[in-house]
C-alpha positions in Angstrom: 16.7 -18.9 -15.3 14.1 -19.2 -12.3 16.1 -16.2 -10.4 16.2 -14.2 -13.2 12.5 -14.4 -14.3 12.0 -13.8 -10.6 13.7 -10.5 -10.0 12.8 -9.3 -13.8 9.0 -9.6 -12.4 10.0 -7.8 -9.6 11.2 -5.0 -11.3 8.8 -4.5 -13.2 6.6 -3.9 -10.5 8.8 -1.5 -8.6 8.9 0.3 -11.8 5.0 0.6 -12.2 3.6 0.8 -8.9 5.1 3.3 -6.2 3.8 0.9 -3.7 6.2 -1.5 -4.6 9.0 0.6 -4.2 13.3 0.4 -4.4 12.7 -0.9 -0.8 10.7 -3.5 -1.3 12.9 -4.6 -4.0 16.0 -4.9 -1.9 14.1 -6.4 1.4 12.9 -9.4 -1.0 16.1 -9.8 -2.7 17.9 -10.1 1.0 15.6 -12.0 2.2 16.1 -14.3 -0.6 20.1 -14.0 -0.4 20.0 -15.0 3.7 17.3 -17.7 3.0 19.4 -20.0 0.2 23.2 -20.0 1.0 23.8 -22.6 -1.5 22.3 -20.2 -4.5 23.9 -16.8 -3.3 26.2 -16.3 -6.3 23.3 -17.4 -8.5 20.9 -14.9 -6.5 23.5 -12.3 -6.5 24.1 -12.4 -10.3 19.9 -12.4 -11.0 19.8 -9.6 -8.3 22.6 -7.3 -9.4 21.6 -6.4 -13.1 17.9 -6.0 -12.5 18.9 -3.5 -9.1 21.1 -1.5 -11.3 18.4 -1.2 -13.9 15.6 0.0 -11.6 18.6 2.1 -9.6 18.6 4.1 -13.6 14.8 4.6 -13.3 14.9 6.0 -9.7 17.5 8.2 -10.5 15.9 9.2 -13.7 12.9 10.1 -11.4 15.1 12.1 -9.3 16.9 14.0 -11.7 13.3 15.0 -12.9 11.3 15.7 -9.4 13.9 15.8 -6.9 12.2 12.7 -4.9 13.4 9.0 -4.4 10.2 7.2 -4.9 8.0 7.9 -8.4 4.7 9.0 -6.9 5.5 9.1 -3.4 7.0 12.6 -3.2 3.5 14.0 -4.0 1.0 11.0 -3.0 2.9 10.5 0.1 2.8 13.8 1.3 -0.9 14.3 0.8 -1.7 11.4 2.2 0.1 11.9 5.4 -0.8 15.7 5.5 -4.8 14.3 5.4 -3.8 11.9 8.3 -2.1 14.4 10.0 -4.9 17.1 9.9 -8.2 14.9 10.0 -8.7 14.8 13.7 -6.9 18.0 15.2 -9.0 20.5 16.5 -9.8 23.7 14.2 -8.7 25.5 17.3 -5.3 24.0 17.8 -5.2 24.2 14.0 -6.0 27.8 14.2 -3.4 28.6 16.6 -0.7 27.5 14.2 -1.5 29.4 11.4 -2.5 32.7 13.7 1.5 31.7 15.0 2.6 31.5 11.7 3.7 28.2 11.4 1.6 26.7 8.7 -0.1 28.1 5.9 -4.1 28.4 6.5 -4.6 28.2 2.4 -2.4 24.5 2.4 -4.6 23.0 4.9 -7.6 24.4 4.2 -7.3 22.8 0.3 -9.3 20.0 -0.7 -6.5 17.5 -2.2 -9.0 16.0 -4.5 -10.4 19.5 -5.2 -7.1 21.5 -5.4 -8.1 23.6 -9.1 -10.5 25.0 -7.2 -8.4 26.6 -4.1 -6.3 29.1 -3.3 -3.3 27.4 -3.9 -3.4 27.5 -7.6 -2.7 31.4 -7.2 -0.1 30.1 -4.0 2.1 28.2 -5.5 3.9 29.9 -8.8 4.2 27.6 -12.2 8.1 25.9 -12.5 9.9 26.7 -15.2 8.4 24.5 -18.4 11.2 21.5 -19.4 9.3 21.1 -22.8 7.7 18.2 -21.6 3.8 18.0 -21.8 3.4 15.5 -18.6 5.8 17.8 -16.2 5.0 21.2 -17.6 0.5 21.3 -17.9 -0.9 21.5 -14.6 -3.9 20.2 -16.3 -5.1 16.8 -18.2 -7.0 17.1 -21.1 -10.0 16.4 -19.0 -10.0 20.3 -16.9 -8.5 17.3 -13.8 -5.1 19.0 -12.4 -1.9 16.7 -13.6 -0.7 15.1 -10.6 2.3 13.8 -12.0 2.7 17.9 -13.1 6.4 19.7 -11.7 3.7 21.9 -9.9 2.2 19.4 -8.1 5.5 17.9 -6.7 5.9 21.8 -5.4 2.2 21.8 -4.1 3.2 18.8 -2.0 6.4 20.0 -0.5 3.5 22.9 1.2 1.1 20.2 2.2 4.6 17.6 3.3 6.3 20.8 5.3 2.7 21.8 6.9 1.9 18.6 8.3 5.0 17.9 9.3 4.8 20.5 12.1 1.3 19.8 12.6 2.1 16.0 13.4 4.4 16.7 15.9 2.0 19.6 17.3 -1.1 17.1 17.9 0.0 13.4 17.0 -2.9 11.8 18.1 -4.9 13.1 15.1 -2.1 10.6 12.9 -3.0 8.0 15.4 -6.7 8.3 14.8 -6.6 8.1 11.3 -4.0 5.1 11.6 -6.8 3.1 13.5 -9.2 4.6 10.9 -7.2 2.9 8.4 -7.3 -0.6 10.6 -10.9 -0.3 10.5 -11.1 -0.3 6.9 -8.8 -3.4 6.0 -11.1 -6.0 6.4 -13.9 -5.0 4.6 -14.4 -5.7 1.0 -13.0 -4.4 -1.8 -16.2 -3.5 -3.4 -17.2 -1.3 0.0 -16.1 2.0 -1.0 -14.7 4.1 -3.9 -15.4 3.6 -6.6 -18.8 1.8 -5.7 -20.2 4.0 -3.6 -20.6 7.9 -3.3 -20.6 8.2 -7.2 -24.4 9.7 -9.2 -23.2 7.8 -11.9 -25.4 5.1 -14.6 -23.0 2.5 -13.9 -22.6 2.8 -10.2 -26.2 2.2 -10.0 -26.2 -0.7 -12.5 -24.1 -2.4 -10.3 -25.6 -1.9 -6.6 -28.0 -4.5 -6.8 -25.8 -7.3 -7.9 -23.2 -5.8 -5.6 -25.3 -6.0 -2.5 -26.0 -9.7 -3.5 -22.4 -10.6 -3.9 -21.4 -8.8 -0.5 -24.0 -10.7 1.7 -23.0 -13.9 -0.3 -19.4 -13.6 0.7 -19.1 -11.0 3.4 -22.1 -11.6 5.2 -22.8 -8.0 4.6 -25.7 -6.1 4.4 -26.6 -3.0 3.0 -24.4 -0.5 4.8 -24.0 -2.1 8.1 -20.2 -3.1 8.3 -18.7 -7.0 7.4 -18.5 -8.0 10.1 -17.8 -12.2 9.4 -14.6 -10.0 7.9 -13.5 -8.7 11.1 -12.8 -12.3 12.1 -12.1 -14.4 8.9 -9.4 -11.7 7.2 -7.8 -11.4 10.7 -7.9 -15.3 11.5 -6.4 -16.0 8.3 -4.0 -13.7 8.1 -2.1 -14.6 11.4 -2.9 -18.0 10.1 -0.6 -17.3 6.5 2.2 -15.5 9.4 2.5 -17.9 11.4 2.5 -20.3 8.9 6.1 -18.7 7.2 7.5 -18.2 11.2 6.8 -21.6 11.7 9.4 -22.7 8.2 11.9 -20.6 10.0 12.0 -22.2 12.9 12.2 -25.2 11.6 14.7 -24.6 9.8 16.7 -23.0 12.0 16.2 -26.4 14.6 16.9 -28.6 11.4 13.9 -30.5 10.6 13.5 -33.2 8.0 10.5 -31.8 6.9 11.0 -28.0 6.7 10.3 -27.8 2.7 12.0 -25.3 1.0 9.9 -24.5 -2.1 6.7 -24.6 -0.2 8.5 -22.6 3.1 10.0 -20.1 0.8 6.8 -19.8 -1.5 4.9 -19.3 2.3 7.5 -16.6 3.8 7.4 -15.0 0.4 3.3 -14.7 1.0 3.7 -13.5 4.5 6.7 -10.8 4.3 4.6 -9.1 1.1 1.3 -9.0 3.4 3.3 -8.0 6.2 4.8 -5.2 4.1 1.5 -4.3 1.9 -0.7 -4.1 5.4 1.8 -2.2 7.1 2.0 0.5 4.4 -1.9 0.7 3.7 -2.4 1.6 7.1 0.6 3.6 7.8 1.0 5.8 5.3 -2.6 5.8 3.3 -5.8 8.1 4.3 -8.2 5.8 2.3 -8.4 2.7 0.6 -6.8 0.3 3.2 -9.8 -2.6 1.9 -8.9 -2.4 -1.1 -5.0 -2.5 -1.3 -5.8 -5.5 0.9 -7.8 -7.0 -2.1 -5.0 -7.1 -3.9 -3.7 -10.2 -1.5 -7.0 -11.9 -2.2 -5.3 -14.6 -3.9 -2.9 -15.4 -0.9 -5.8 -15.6 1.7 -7.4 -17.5 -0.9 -4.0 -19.9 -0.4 -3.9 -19.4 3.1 -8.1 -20.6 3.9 -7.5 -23.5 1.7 -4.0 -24.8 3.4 -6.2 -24.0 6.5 -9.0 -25.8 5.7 -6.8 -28.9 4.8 -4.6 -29.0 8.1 -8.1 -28.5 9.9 -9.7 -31.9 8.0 -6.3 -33.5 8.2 -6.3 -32.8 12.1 -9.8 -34.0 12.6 -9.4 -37.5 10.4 -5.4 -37.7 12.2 -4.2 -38.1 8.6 -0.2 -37.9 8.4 0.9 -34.4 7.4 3.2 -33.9 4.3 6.7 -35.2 5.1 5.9 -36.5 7.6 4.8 -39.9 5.7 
């Protein structure tokens, strides 16, 4: 019952959230599968039907856009074609369009502007599948439909394009990769959709914002975190090494190697590892707060840190060890 309620949640996150993609799915479920050789068949059995259910909904998404991964064929693209053309020079840029190699209307589109650029004369209207959501390039609201059978065509431009440019000038991906480092420790709360934004509620909320980011980020006004530079780092390594540590263990056969708590730890640090990883690697903004979205790990983490730092001053026994 545990396994299946387990992989059940599971998919139904790979099934929402791009992020947590087929991938993910299958690294957890391995890992899972390696870790507990006395529960394989039972793992296997939990892990099998929920697979080939979420298998059906990637391939229904295939069938539909012609890409693996709901979301990624036309976020991913536009978020690497932003990395990949932040930081290039506009003459090295120029030189590839004047050579014919990319298209000067692709890169010269605003992504979060596109209805108003070229590219909605560019890029010709697929044929209409009688479906609202994949036929109207527009929501109700005048916003172009991202999830639109156009768009997926917009972003094969924008995915081809920075594609060469990348391997023209790949330091400007490498720049905005240490962009993206930069921006994992702040707080959630930093940026979008709290800042930047005319709006009654945005300025409702900056007062008590600025109060709660100096209370627990030591931040203040738009001077950077920086208490978060340290803490989010410190604890984070703190949470890795933490799961590493179980392994090892494990592996030389100690008594006290846990395997709830060890499993419920690697669990914590593979899905930071993986979340991290993919923030910075593969998104142009919003790094801080895809990171929030761990906040009740490194709340798990300080307090098992806090603990082994009380238990190490006052030489109290550690657990299972007693």
């Amino acid at each position: 019952m545990d396994a299946s309620i387990f992989f059940w949640s599971l998919m139904l996150i790979s099934g929402m959230r791009s992020l947590f993609n087929l991938f993910w799915f299958i690294l957890l479920g391995a890992l899972l599968f390696y870790a507990i050789p006395k529960w394989r068949r039972t793992t296997l059995l939990s892990l099998s039907l929920t697979l080939v259910l979420l298998c059906f909904i990637y391939g229904n998404h295939f069938i539909l856009f012609g890409g693996w991964v709901p979301g990624s064929d036309v976020y991913g693209a536009t978020n690497f074609a932003r990395m990949a053309t932040s930081h290039i020079p506009a003459s090295r840029l120029q030189a590839l369009v004047d050579q014919g190699k990319i298209n000067k209307a692709v890169i010269s589109s605003e992504v979060y502007g596109i209805q108003n650029s070229p590219l909605m004369r560019l890029v010709p209207t697929p044929p209409k599948r009688g479906i609202p959501i994949l036929d109207d390039r527009f929501k109700s609201t005048g916003a172009v439909n991202w999830n639109s059978l156009w768009m997926t065509e917009v972003a094969k431009l924008y995915k081809r394009d920075s594609n060469i440019i990348f391997w023209d000038y790949p330091y400007s991906y490498m720049i905005g990769v240490l962009s993206n480092f930069s921006r994992l420790p702040e707080p959630a709360a930093t940026n979008f959709p709290f800042n930047g934004r005319d709006s009654s509620n945005r300025i409702l909320l900056s007062k008590p914002l600025s109060v709660y980011l100096f209370l627990t980020a030591g931040k203040v006004g738009n001077a950077r975190a920086w208490p978060c530079f340290v803490i989010i780092p410190l604890i984070f390594l703190f949470g890795v090494y933490q799961a590493f540590d179980w392994i090892r263990k494990i592996y030389k056969g100690h008594a006290d190697a846990n395997l709830a708590s060890g499993l419920t730890f690697f669990f914590m640090a593979i899905n930071a590892i993986y979340l991290l990883s993919i923030a910075t690697l593969f998104s142009e903004a919003d790094q801080n707060r895809n990171r929030d979205e761990l906040s009740t790990f490194f709340a798990v983490w300080t307090a098992l840190l806090i603990s082994a730092f009380i238990r190490r001053r006052l030489t109290l026994p550690q657990p299972g060890n007693s």
